[in-house]
VOKE-883909 format. One record per residue (C-alpha): x negated, y, z negated. Coordinates in steps of 0.5 Angstrom, whole numbers, plus 500, padded with zeros to 3 digits. Layout:
VOKE-883909
XYZ/...
//
This chain:
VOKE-883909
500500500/498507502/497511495/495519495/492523500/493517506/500517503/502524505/497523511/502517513/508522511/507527516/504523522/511520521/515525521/512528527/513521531/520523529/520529532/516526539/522521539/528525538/525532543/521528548/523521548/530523546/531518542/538519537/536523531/540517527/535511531/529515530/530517522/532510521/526507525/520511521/523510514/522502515/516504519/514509513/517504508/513497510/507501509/508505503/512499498/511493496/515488502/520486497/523493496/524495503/531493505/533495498/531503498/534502506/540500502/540505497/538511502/544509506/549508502/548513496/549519502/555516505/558515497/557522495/559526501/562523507/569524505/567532504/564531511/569528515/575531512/571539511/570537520/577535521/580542517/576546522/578542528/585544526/584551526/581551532/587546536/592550533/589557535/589559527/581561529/584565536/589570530/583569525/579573530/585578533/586580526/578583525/578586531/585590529/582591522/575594526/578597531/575597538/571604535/566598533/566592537/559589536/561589528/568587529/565580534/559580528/564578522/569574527/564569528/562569521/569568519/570564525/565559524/565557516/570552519/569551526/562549530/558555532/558552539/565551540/567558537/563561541/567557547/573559544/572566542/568568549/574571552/576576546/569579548/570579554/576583554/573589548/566589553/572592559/576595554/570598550/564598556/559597551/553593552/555585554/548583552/549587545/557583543/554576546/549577540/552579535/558575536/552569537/548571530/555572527/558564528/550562527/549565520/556561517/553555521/547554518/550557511/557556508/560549507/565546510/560546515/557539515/549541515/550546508/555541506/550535506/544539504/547540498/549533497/542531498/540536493/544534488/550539489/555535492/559537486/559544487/559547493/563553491/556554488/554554495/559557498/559563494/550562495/552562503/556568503/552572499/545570504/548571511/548578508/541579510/542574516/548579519/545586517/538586521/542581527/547586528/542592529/537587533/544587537/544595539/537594540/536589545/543591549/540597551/534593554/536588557/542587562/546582565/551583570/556585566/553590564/554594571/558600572/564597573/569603573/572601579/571594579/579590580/576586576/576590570/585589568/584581569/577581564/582586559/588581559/583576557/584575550/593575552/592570556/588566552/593566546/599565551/595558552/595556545/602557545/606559539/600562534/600561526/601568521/594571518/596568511/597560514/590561519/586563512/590557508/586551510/579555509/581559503/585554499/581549497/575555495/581557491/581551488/575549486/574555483/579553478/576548477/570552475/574556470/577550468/570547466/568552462/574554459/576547457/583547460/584541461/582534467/588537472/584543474/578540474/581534478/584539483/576543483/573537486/571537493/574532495/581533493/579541495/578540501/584535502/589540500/585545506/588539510/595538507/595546510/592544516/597539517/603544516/599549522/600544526/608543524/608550524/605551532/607544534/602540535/603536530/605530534/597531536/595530530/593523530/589524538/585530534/584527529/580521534/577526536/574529530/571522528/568521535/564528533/563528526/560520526/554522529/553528523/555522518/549517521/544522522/546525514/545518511/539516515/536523513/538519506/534514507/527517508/528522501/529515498/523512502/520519500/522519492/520511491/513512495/509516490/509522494/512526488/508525484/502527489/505533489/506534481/498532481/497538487/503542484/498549484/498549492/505547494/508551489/504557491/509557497/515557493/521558496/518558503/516551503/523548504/523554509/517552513/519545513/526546517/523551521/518546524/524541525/529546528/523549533/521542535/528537536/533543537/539541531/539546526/544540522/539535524/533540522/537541515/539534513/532531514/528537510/534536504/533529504/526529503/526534498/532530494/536532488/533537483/536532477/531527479/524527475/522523481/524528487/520533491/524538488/522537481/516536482/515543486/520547480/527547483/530544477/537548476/543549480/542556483/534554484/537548488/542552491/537557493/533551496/539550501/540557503/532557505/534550509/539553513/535560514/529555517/534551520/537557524/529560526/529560532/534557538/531556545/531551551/532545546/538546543/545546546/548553542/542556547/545554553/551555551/551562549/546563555/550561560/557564558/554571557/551571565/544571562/538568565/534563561/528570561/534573558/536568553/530568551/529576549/536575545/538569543/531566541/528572539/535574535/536568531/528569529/531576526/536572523/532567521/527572517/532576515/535571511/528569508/525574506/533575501/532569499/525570497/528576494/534573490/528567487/524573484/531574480/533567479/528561479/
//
C-alpha cells in the first residue's frame, strides 16, 4: 500500500487521469470516477477492504441526499412546464422596469435559475431578452450576459439546484440546506454586483449583429412581441403567489424547522423543516400548478422525464462519494494533518482551486462541485480533508460549499455545453463567446471568492 508523500502523488495522477478521461476520451463522469476510485483503492487499501469502501462510498451519498436531489430537479422541472418561470420573470421586469434592462435580465436569471437548469432558463428566457433588446435598444451582448451570469450564479450557489444541494450533502450539511440556502443568497451578491458592471462594459466592446442600428428593421414589431408569443405557447399561466410556491414553501418550511429546533417546539415543525418533507410540500404546490394550468394530465410523461435528467446527477454524486471515502480511508487525511501549515495557508482558497482546475479541464460546473465535496468530506469527520484543514463548523463548512460553487463557475469556455448555448443563442461567434461569457464567468467567479475570503475573515 502507498502511504505518505507517494499516497498524494498517487491521488493526483488519479484525478488527472479522470480528468483526461472525461475531457479528452469522453469517457462518462460516472464510469470515470467510479473506474479511478477502484484503481486508486486497489492501490491505497489492504484488498480485502476495496469492495467495502466501494459500497460504502456509494450507498451513504445515495442515502443522505438522493431524494433531495430528485424530488428539488422535478419542482424546478415543473416550474419551467408550467410557465411558473415565464410569470416569474415577466414579474421582475414589470418590477424593474424597462429604464434597467440589464438589471432586470441579471436578477430574473438569479430567481429563475434557483429552481431551473442554467442551460434550460436561458432557453426559456432568451425571448424576453430579445424583446427588452428591440424595445430598449440596449447592447445585445450586455443583456445576453447579464441575463447568462444572473442564472449561473444561482446555479452554482443556491439549492434546489442539484450541485449545491450535493456539495452540502457531502460536506455534512445535507440536513441544513436552509443554511446553504441562505450562505448562496448571500455570496451571489459578490457574484452579481462585478457580472453586472462587466456586462455595460464589454456591451460596449464587443458587438453582434443584434447590436446594429435596426431603427428601421420589420423585423423589430415580431422580436418585440416575442415574449406574448411565448407566454401564449405555454397557454394559460399561474398567479406570481402560485409561481413562487414550490420555491419558497419549503425555504419556509425548513426555517420553521430551524426556529423550532432552538426554541423547542416540539417534533412537528422539526419534522416539516427536513429537506426532504420540505421539498415534498414545494412539490405538492407543484403539482397544484399543473391542476391550475392544465398539465396536470403530463404529470407523469414530465415526471419520466426529470429522472432521464436527474440519473445521470445521481451516479456521478454518488461516484464522487466514492472516492471521498477511498480519499478519507487511505490515510490521505492524516498526511495533510501532518503537513497542515501548508494546506492551511490556503484556507478557503483550496477547495476553490480544486474545483477550478476540475471545471476548466472537463467543462461540468455540478461534476466540478460533486467531486471536489466529496474528496473534502464531512466536516464532523475526524478523519475527513475538512478537519484536517479547519472546517469544522456548520458555517465553516457551508463556507466550503460556496468556495466549490464559486470554482465550479471560473471559468466556462469550449468544453462546457452553457457556453454554446449562450453563445449560440446571443449570435456571437466562439471569439466572442470567449471576451464575454469565459471572461465574465471569471469575474464572477473572483468576485464570488474574494466575499467568501471576506466573510471567512468574520466567521472561520
Amino acid at each position: 500500500m502507498l502511504t505518505g508523500v507517494w499516497l498524494i502523488v498517487a491521488l493526483v495522477v488519479a484525478i488527472a487521469v479522470m480528468i483526461f478521461m472525461i475531457s479528452k476520451l469522453k469517457v462518462h463522469p460516472f464510469l470515470s470516477m467510479l473506474t479511478i476510485s477502484i484503481v486508486l483503492a486497489l492501490l491505497v487499501l489492504p484488498i480485502d477492504k476495496v469492495a467495502g469502501t466501494i459500497n460504502a462510498g456509494f450507498g451513504g451519498t445515495m442515502t443522505s441526499i438522493g431524494i433531495v436531489i430528485i424530488l428539488g430537479a422535478l419542482i424546478g422541472f415543473i416550474v419551467e412546464k408550467t410557465g411558473a418561470a415565464i410569470k416569474i420573470a415577466d414579474l421582475v421586469v414589470r418590477l424593474v422596469g424597462k429604464n434597467h434592462p440589464e438589471l432586470a435580465l441579471l436578477i430574473m436569471g438569479w430567481i429563475v435559475s434557483i429552481p431551473v437548469f442554467c442551460d434550460s432558463g436561458f432557453v426559456i428566457l432568451n425571448p424576453i431578452r430579445k424583446s427588452l433588446r428591440a424595445k430598449t435598444k440596449k447592447s445585445a451582448v450586455a443583456l445576453s450576459v447579464c441575463l447568462s451570469l444572473g442564472l449561473y450564479a444561482s446555479h452554482v450557489f443556491i439549492p434546489p439546484t442539484p450541485g449545491p444541494i450535493a456539495a452540502a450533502a457531502s460536506v455534512g450539511l445535507g440536513e441544513n440546506l436552509l443554511l446553504i440556502i441562505g450562505m448562496g443568497a448571500l455570496v451571489s451578491i459578490f457574484a452579481l454586483i462585478p457580472s453586472y458592471f462587466f456586462a455595460l462594459y464589454i456591451g460596449k466592446r464587443v458587438k453582434t449583429p443584434d447590436d446594429e442600428d435596426n431603427d428601421e428593421n420589420d423585423n423589430d414589431e415580431n422580436i418585440v412581441n416575442a415574449f406574448d408569443n411565448l407566454k401564449n405557447e405555454y397557454g394559460k399561466l399561474p398567479n406570481a403567489w402560485l409561481s413562487f410556491a414550490p420555491i419558497v414553501v419549503p425555504v419556509i418550511a425548513m426555517a420553521l424547522g430551524t426556529i423550532a429546533n432552538i426554541f423547542k417546539w416540539g417534533p412537528v415543525f422539526s419534522f416539516i423543516g427536513a429537506p426532504i418533507i420540505a421539498l415534498f410540500i414545494g412539490l405538492i404546490f407543484g403539482v397544484i400548478l399543473l391542476f391550475v394550468t392544465g398539465k396536470i394530465k403530463n404529470f407523469s410523461v414530465l415526471t419520466e422525464e426529470n429522472l432521464k435528467i436527474v440519473g445521470p446527477i445521481l451516479f456521478i454524486t454518488a461516484a464522487g462519494g466514492v472516492l471521498g471515502r477511498v480519499i478519507a480511508d487511505a490515510g490521505v487525511v492524516q498526511f495533510v494533518t501532518e503537513n497542515a501549515g501548508t494546506f492551511k495557508a490556503l484556507g478557503i482558497l483550496f477547495p476553490f482551486i480544486i474545483a477550478a482546475i476540475l471545471k476548466i479541464a472537463q467543462g461540468s460546473s455540478t461534476v466540478a462541485i460533486t467531486t471536489t465535496a466529496a474528496m473534502l468530506g464531512l466536516f464532523t469527520d475526524p478523519n475527513s480533508v475538512m478537519t484536517a484543514l479547519g472546517f469544522t463548523t456548520p458555517v465553516a463548512a457551508a463556507l466550503v460549499v460556496m468556495a466549490i460553487g464559486a470554482g465550479a463557475m471560473t471559468v466556462s469556455h469550449a468544453n462546457d455545453s452553457y457556453f454554446w448555448v449562450v453563445t449560440n443563442m446571443s449570435g456571437m461567434t466562439p471569439e466572442q463567446g470567449y471576451k464575454t461569457q469565459t471572461l465574465g464567468t471569471l469575474v464572477s467567479g473572483i468576485g464570488s471568492i474574494i466575499g467568501i475570503v471576506l466573510l471567512s475573515f468574520i466567521f472561520i
